[in-house]
PALO-13692 format. One record per residue (C-alpha): x, y, z; residue number from 1; chain; residue in three letters. Coordinates in Angstrom, 1 decimal, always signed. Each point is the difference from the previous one (the first is absolute). Last residue first. Layout:
# residues N
<atom <X, Y, Z>, NUM, A, ALA>
...
# end
This chain:
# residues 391
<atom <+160.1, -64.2, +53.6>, 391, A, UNK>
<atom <-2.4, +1.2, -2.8>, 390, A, UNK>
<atom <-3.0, -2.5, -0.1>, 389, A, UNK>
<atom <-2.3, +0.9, -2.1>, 388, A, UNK>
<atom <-4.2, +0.1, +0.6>, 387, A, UNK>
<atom <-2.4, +1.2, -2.6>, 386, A, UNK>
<atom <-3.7, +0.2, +0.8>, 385, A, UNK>
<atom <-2.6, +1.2, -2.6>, 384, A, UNK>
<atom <-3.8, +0.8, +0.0>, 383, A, UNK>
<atom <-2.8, +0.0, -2.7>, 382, A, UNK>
<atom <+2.4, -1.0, -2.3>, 381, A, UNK>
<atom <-1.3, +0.6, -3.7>, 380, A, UNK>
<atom <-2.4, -1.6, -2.5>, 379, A, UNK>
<atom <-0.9, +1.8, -3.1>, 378, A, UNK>
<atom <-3.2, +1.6, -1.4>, 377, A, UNK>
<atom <+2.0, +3.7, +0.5>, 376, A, UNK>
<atom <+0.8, -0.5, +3.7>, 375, A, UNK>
<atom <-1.5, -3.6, +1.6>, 374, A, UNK>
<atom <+1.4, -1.5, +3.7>, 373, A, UNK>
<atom <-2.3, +3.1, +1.9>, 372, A, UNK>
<atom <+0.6, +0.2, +3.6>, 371, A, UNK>
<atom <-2.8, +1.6, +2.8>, 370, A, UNK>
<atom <+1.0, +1.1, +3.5>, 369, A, UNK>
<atom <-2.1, -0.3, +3.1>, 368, A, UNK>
<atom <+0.5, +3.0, +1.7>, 367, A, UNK>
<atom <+2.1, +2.0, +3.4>, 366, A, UNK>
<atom <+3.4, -0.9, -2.1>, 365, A, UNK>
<atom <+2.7, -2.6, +1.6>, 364, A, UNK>
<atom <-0.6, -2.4, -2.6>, 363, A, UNK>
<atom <+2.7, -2.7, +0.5>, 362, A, UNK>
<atom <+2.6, -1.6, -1.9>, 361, A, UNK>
<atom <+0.9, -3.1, +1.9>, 360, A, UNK>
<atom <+3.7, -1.3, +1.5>, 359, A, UNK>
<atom <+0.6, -3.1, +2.0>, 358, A, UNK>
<atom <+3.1, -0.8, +2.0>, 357, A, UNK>
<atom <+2.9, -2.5, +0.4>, 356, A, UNK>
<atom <+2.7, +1.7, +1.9>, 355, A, UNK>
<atom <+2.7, +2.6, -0.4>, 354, A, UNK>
<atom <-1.8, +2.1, -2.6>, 353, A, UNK>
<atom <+1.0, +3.6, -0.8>, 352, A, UNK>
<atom <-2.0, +1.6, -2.2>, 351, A, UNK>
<atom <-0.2, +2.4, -3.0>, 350, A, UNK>
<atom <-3.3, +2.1, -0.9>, 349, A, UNK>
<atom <-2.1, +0.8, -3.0>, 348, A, UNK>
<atom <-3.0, +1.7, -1.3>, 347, A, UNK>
<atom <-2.3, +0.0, -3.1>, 346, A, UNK>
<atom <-4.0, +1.1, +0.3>, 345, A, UNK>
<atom <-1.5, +0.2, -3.4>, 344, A, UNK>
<atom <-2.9, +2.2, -1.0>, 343, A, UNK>
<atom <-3.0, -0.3, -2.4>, 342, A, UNK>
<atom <-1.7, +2.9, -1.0>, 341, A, UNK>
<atom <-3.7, +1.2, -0.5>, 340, A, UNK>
<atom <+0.6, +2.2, +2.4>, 339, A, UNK>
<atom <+3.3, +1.3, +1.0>, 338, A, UNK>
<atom <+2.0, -2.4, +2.4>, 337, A, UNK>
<atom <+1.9, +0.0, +2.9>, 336, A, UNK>
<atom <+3.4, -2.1, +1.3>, 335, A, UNK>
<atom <+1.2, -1.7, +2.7>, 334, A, UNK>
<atom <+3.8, -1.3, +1.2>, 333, A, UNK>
<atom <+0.8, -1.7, +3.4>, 332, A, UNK>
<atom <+3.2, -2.2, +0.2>, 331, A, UNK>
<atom <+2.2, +2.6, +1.8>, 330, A, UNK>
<atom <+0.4, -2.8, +3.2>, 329, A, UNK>
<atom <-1.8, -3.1, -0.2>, 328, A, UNK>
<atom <-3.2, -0.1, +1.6>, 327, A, UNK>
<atom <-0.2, -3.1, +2.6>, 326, A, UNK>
<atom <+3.3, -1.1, +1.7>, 325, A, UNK>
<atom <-0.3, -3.7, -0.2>, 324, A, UNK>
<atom <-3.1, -0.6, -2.5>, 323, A, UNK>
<atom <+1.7, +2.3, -3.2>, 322, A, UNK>
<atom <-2.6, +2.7, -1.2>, 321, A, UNK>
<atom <+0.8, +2.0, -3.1>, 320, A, UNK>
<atom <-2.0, +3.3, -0.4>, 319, A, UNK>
<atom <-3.0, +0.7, -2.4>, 318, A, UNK>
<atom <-1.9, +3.4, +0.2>, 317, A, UNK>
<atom <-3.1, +0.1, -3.2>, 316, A, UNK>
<atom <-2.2, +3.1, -1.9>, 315, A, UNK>
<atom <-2.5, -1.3, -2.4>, 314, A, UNK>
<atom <-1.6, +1.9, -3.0>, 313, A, UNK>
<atom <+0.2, -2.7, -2.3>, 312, A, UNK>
<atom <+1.4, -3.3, +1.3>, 311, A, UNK>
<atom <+3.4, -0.4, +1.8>, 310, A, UNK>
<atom <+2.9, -2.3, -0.9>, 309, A, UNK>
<atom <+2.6, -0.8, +2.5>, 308, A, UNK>
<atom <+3.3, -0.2, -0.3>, 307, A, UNK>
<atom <+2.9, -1.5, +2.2>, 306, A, UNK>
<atom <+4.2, +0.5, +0.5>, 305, A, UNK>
<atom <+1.6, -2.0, +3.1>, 304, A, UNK>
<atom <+4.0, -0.1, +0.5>, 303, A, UNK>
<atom <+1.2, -2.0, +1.6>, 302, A, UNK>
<atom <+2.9, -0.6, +2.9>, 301, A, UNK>
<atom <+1.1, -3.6, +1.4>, 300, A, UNK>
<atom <-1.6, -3.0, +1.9>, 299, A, UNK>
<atom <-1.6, -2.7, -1.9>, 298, A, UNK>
<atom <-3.5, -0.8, -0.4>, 297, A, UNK>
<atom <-1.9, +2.8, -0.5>, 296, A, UNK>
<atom <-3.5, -1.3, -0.4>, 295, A, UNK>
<atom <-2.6, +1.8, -2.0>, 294, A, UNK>
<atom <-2.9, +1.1, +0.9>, 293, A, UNK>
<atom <-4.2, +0.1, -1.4>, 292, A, UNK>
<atom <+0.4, -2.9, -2.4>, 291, A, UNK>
<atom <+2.8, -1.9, +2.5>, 290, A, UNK>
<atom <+2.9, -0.4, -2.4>, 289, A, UNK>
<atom <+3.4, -1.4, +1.5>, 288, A, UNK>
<atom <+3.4, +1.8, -0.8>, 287, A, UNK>
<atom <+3.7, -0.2, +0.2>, 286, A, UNK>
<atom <+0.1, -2.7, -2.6>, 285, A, UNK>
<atom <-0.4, +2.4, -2.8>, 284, A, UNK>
<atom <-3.0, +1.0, -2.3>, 283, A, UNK>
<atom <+1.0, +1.9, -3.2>, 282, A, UNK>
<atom <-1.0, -1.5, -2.6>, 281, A, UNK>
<atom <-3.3, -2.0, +1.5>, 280, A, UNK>
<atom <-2.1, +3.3, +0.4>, 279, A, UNK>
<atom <-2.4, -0.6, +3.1>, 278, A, UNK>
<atom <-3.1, +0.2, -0.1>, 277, A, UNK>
<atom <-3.3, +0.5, +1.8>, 276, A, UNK>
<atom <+1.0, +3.0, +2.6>, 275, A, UNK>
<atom <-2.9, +0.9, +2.7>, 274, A, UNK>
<atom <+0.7, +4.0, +0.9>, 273, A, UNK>
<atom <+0.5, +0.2, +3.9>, 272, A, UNK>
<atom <-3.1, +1.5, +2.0>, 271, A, UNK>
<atom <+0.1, +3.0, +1.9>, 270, A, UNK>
<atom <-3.0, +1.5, -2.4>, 269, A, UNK>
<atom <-1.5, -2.6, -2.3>, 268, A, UNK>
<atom <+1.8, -0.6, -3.1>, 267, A, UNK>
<atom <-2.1, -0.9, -3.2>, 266, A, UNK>
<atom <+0.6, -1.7, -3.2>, 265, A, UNK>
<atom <-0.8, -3.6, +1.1>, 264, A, UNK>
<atom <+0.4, -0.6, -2.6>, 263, A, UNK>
<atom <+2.8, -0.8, -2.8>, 262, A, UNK>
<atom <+3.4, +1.7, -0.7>, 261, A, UNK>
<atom <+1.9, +0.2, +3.3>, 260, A, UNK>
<atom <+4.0, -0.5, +0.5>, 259, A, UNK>
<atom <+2.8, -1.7, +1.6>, 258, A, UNK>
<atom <+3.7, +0.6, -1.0>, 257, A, UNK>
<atom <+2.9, -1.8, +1.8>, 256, A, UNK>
<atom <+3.5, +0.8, +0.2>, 255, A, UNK>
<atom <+3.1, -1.6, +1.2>, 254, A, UNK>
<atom <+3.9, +0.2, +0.2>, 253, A, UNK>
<atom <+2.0, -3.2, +1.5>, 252, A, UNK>
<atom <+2.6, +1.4, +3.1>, 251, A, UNK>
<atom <+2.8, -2.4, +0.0>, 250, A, UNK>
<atom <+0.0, -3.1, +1.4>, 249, A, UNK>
<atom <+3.6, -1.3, +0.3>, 248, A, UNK>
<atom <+2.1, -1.5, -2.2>, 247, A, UNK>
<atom <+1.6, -3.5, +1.8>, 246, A, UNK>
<atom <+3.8, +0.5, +1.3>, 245, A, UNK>
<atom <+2.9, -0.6, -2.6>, 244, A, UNK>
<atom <+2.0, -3.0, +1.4>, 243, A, UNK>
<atom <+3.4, +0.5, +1.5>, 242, A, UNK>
<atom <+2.8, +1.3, -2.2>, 241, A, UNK>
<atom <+3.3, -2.7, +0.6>, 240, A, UNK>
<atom <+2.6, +1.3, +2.4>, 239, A, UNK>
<atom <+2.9, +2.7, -0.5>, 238, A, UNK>
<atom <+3.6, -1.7, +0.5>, 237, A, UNK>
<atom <+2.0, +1.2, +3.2>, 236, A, UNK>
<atom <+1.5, +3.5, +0.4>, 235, A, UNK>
<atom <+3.7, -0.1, +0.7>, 234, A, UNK>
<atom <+1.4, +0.2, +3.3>, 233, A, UNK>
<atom <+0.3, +3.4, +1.8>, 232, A, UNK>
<atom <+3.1, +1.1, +1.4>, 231, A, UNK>
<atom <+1.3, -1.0, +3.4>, 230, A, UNK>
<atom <-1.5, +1.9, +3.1>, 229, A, UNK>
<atom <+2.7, +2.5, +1.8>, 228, A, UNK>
<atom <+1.2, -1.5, +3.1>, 227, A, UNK>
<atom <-1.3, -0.2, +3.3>, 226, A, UNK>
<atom <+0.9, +2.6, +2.7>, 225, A, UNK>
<atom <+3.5, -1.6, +2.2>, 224, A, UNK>
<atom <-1.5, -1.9, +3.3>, 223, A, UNK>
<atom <+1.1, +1.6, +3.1>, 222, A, UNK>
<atom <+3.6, -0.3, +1.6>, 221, A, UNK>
<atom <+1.2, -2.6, +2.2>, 220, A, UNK>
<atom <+0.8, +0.7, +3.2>, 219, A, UNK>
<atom <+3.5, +1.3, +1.5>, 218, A, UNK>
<atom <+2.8, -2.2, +0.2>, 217, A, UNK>
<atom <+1.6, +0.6, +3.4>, 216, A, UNK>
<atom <+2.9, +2.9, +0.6>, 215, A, UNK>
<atom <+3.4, -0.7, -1.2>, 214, A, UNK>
<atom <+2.7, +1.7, +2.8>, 213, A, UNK>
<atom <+1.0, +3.3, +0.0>, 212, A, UNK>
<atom <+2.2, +1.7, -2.0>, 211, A, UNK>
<atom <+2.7, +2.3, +1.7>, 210, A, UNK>
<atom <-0.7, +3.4, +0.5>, 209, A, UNK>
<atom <+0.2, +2.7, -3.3>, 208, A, UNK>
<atom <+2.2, +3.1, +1.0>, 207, A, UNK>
<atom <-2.4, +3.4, +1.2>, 206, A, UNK>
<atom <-2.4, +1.5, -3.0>, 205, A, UNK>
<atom <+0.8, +3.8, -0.9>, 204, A, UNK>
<atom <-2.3, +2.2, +2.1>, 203, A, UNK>
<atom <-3.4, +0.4, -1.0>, 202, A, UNK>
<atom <-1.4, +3.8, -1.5>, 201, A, UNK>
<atom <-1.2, +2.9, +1.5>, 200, A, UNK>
<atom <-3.5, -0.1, +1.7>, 199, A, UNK>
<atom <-2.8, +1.8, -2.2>, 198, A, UNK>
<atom <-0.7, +4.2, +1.0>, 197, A, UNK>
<atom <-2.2, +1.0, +3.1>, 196, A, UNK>
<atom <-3.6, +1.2, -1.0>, 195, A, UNK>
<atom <+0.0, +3.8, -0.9>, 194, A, UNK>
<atom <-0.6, +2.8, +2.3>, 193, A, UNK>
<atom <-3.6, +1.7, -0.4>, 192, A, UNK>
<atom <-1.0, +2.4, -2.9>, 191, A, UNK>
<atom <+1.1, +4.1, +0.4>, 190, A, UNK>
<atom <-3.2, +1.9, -0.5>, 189, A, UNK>
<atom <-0.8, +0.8, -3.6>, 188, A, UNK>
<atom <+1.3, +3.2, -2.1>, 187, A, UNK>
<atom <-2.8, +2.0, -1.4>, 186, A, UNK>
<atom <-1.6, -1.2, -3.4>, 185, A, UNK>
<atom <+1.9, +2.0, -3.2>, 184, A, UNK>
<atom <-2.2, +1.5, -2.5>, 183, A, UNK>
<atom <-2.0, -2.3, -2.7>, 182, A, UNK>
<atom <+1.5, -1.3, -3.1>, 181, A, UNK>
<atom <-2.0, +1.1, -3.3>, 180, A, UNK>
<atom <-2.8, -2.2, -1.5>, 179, A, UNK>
<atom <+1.4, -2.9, -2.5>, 178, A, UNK>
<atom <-2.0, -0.4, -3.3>, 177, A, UNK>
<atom <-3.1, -2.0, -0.7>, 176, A, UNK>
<atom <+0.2, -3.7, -0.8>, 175, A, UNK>
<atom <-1.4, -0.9, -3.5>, 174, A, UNK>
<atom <-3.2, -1.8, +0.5>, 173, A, UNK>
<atom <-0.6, -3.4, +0.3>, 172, A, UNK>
<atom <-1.4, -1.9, -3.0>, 171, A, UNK>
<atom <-4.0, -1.0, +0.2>, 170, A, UNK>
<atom <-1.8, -3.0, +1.5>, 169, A, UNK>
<atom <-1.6, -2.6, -2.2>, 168, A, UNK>
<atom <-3.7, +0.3, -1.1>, 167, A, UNK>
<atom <-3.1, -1.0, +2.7>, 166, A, UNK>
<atom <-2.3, -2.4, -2.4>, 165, A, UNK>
<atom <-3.5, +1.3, -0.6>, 164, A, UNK>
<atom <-2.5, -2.9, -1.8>, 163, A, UNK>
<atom <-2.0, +0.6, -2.7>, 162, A, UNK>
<atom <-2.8, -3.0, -1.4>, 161, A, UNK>
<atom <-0.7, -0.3, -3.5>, 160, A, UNK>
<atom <-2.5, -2.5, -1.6>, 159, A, UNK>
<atom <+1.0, +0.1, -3.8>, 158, A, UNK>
<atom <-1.6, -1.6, -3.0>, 157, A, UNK>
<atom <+2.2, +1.2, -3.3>, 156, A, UNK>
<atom <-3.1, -1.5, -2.6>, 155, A, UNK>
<atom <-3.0, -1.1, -0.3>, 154, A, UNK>
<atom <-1.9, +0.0, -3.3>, 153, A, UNK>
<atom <-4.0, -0.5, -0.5>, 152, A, UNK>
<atom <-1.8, -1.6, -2.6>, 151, A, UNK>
<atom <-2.9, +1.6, -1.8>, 150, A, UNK>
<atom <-4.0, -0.1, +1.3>, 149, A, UNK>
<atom <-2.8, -1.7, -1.8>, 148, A, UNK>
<atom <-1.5, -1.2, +2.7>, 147, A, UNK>
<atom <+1.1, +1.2, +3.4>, 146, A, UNK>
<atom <+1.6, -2.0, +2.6>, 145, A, UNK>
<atom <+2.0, +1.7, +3.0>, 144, A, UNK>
<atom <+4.1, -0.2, -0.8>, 143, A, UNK>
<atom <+1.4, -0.3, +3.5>, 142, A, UNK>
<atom <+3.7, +1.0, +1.6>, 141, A, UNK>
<atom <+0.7, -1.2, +2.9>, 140, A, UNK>
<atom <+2.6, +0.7, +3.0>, 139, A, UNK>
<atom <-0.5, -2.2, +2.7>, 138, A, UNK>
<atom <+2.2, +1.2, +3.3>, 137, A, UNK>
<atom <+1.6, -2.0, +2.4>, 136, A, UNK>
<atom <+1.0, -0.2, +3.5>, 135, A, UNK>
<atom <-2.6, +2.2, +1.6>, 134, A, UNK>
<atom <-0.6, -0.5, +3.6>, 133, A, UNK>
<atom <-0.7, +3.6, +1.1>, 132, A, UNK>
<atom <-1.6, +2.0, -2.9>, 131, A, UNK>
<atom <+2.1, +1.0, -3.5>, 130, A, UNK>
<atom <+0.2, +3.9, -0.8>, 129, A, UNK>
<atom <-2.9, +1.2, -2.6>, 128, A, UNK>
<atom <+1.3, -0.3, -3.8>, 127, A, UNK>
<atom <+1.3, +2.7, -2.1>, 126, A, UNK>
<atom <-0.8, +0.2, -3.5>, 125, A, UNK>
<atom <+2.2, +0.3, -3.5>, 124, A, UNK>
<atom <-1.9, -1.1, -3.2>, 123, A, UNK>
<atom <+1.6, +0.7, -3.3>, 122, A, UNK>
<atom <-2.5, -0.4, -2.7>, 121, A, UNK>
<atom <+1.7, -0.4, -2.8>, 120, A, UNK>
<atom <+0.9, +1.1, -4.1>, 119, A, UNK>
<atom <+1.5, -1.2, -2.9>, 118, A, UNK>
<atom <-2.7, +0.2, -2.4>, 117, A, UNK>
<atom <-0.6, -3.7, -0.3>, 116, A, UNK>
<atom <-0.7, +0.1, +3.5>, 115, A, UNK>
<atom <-2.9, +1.7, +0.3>, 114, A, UNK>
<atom <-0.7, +1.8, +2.7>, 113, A, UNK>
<atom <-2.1, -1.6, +3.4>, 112, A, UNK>
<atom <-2.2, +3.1, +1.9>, 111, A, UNK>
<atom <-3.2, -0.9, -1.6>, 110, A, UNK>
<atom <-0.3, -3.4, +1.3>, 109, A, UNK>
<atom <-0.2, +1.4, +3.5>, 108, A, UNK>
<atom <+3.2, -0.9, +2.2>, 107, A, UNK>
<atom <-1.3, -0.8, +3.4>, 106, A, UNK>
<atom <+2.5, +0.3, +3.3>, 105, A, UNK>
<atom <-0.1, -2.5, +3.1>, 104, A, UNK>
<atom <+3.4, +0.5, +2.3>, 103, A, UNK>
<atom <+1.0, -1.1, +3.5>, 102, A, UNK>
<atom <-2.8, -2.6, +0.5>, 101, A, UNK>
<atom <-0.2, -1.1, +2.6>, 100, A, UNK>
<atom <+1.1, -2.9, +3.2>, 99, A, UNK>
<atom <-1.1, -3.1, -2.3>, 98, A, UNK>
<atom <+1.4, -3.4, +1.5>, 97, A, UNK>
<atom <+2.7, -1.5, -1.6>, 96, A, UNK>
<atom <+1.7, -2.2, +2.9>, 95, A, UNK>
<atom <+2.9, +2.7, -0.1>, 94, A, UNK>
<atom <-2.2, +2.9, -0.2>, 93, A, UNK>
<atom <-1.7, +1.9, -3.2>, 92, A, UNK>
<atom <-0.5, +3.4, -1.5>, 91, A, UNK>
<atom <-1.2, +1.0, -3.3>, 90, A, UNK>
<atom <+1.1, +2.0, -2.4>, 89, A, UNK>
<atom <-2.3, +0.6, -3.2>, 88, A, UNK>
<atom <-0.6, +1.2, -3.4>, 87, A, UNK>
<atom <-3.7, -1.0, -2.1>, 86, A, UNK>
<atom <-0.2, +1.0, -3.5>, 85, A, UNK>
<atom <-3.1, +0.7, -2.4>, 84, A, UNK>
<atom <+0.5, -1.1, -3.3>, 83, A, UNK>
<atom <+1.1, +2.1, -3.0>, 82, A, UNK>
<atom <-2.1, +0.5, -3.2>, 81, A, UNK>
<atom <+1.1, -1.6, -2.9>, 80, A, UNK>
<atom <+2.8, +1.9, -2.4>, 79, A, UNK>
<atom <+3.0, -2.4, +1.0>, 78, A, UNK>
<atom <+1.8, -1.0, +2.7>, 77, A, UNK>
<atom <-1.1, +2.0, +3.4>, 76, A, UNK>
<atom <+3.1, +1.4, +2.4>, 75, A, UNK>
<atom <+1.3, +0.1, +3.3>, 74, A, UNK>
<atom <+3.2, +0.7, +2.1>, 73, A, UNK>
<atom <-0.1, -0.5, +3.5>, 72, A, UNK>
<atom <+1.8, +1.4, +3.2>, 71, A, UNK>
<atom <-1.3, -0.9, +3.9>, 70, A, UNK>
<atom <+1.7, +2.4, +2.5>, 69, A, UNK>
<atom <+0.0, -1.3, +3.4>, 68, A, UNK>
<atom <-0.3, +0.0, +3.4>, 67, A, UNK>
<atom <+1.4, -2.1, +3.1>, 66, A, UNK>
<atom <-1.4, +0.2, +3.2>, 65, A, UNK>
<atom <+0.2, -3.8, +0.7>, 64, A, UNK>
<atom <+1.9, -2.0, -2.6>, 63, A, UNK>
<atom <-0.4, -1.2, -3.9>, 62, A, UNK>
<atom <+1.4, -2.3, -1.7>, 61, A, UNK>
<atom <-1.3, -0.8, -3.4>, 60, A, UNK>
<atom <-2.9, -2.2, -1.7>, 59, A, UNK>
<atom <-0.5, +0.3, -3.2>, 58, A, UNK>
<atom <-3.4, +0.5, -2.3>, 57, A, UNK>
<atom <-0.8, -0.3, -3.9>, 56, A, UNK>
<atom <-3.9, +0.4, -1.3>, 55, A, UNK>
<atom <-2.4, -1.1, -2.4>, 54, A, UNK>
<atom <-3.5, +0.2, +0.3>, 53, A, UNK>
<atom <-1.9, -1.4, -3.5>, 52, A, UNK>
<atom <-2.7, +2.6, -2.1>, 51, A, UNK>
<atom <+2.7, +1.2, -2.3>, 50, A, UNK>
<atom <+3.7, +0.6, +0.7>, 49, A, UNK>
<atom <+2.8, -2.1, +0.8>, 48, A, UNK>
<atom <+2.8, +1.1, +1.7>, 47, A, UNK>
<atom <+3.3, +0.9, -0.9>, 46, A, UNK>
<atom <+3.0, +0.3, +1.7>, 45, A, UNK>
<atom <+3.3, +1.7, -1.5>, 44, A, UNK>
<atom <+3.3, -0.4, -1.5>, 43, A, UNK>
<atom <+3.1, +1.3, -1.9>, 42, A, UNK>
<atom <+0.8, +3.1, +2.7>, 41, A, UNK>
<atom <-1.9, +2.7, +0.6>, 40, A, UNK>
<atom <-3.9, +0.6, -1.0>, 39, A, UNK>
<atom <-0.3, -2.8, -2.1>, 38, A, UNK>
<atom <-1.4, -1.1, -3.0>, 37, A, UNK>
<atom <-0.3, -3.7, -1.9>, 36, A, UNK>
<atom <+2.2, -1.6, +2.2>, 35, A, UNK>
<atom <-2.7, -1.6, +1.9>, 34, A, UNK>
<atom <-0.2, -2.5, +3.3>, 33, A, UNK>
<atom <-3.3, -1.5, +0.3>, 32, A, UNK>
<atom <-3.4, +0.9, +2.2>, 31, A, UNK>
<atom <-3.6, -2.5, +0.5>, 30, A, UNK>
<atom <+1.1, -0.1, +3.7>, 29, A, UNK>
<atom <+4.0, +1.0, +1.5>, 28, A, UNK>
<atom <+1.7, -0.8, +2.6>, 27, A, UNK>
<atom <+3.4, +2.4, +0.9>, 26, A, UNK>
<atom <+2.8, -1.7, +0.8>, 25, A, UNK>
<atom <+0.7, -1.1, -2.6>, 24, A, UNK>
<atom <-1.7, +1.3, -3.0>, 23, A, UNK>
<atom <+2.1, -0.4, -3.0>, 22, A, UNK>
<atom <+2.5, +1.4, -2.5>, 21, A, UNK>
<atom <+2.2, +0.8, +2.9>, 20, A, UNK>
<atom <-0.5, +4.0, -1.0>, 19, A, UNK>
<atom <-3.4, +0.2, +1.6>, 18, A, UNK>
<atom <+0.5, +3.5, +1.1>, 17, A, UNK>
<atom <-1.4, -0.8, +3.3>, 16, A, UNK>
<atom <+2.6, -2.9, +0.7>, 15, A, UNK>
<atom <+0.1, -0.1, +3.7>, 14, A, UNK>
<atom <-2.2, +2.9, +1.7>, 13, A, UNK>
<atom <+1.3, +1.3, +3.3>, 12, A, UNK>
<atom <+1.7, +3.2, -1.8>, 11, A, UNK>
<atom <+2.3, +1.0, +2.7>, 10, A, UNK>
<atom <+1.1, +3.9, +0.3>, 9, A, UNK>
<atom <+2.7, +1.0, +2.7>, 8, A, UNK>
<atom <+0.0, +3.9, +0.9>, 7, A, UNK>
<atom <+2.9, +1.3, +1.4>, 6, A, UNK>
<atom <+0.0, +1.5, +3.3>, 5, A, UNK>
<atom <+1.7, +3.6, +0.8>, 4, A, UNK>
<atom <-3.2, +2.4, +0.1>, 3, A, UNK>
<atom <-0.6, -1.6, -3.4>, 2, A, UNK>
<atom <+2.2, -2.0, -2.6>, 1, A, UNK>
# end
């Protein structure tokens, strides 16, 4: 309690200790549920190392004004090095529009202990207050790929938000004692003559006078109030159970993966990158392959993860492009490179889609940008494009 109020604490995270056995409501890429260490509790989150992103995020109310304290605990399994680690907050409206970001922080690799000797990386952080509009707040939580790097655990996730409540009034005091009795007041002026006293009572009644004659009959009364309603009669037999009712639609999941192996192998500046596969496994019905775009058929959220592939020495700026509203919001990511080096580009971004629409991965550098689809006398994806659905 302070200055009166009591202080209420509500952890907006659902199931950040993990202790369902399972994600929900949290979604989750290239992570699993573990029992094999913890940091409270019987069970953790644990995401997969090595040169793949892999990440868990939740969505959580979230109002105007508002701050928070964002909790994690984090470890690395094993002896390898740890990967670098990506925390963030950020804020959204009702129709999923980006208003901010409330929190970004880097973990280096260097900063992850090892699990197997009992120890964590507790992370407590306080985000920026939420803008006008905001409904909603993404909270994620990303693995960044680096080869030959040890899993990560997650565990006891926390977004904290305090609230002051007014506490209940207090006893009433005991009641002080009695002061003495003043002096005597003067005597007051004689008050006016009272009002004249009630009339005695009636005589006794004179001798009863004969009857009088029958008078007419008078009219007849009102109507009497209705009577009280009979009981209830018994309940009649139940009738037959209609026909169940047809299933309904659903919402069908989706994903689609395009990418580039074979020439050309270069990306002029502002131009999309031209796409000449697509991998059969994992291709749903949502989409339609264009070679430079793809075609979101159905409305819902996505989210949208790409690589590209740079030659030696080259630096590169990709962003995703959709054709209703341009440049998709937080979808721009670039990168440098030493010389003699080749340097990857990776980004991602999540959508909302409520109509058909077409989205390309663009080069938004200032220079024509050259891929390589060969490392170590072996072919390799000049450029990537993963696309999920998620809601």
């Amino acid at each position: 309690m302070i200055g009166g109020n009591i202080l209420s604490i509500e952890n907006r995270i659902i199931n950040g200790g993990f202790e369902t056995s399972s994600f929900p409501p949290w979604s989750a890429f290239n992570a699993t549920i573990s029992t094999q260490f913890s940091h409270s509790g019987f069970y953790s989150a644990r995401l997969l190392g090595g040169s793949v992103n892999s990440y868990i995020f939740q969505y959580v109310e979230a109002n105007p004004a508002e701050r928070f304290e964002f909790l994690v605990s984090l470890a690395k399994a094993g002896t390898l090095s740890g990967p670098p680690i990506t925390l963030s907050v950020a804020y959204y409206n009702a129709s999923f529009s980006f208003l901010g970001y409330g929190l970004i922080t880097n973990i280096p690799s260097s900063r992850l202990p090892n699990v197997e000797d009992e120890t964590w990386l507790e992370v407590y952080e306080t985000t920026s207050p939420a803008p006008l509009g905001t409904t909603q707040a993404l909270v994620l939580i990303n693995k960044l790929p680096q080869a030959g790097s040890a899993d990560v655990i997650v565990d006891d996730v926390a977004l904290l938000t305090i609230e002051s409540v007014t506490g209940p009034t207090g006893a009433t005091g005991a009641t002080g004692a009695t002061g003495a009795t003043g002096a005597t007041g003067a005597t007051g002026a004689t008050g006016t003559t009272g009002a004249t006293g009630a009339t005695g009572a009636t005589g006794a009644s004179g001798a009863t006078g004969a009857t009088g004659a029958t008078g007419a009959t008078g009219a007849t009364g009102a109507t009497g109030a209705t009577g009280a309603t009979g009981a209830t009669g018994a309940t009649g037999a139940t009738g037959a159970t209609g026909a169940t009712g047809a299933t309904g639609p659903g919402t069908p999941p989706g994903f689609i993966q395009v990418f580039k192996i074979g020439a050309p192998l270069t990306v002029p500046s502002g131009a999309p990158v031209t796409f000449d596969s697509v991998n059969p496994t994992i291709t749903g019905a949502n989409f339609t392959f264009g070679g430079t775009f793809v075609t979101i058929n159905t409305p819902g959220r996505y989210r949208i993860d790409y690589e590209v592939t740079l030659s030696l020495s080259q630096n590169g700026a990709y962003a995703i492009f959709r054709s209703d509203t341009g440049q998709a919001l937080a979808s721009n990511y670039g990168t440098t490179s030493a010389a003699g080096q080749s340097n990857q580009v990776i980004g991602f971004t999540i959508i909302n889609v409520t109509s058909p629409i077409n989205v390309s991965l663009v080069n938004i550098g200032g220079s024509l940008d050259s891929l390589i689809n060969t490392i170590d006398s072996r072919p390799v994806l000049a450029a990537s494009l993963l696309i999920q659905r998620i809601g």
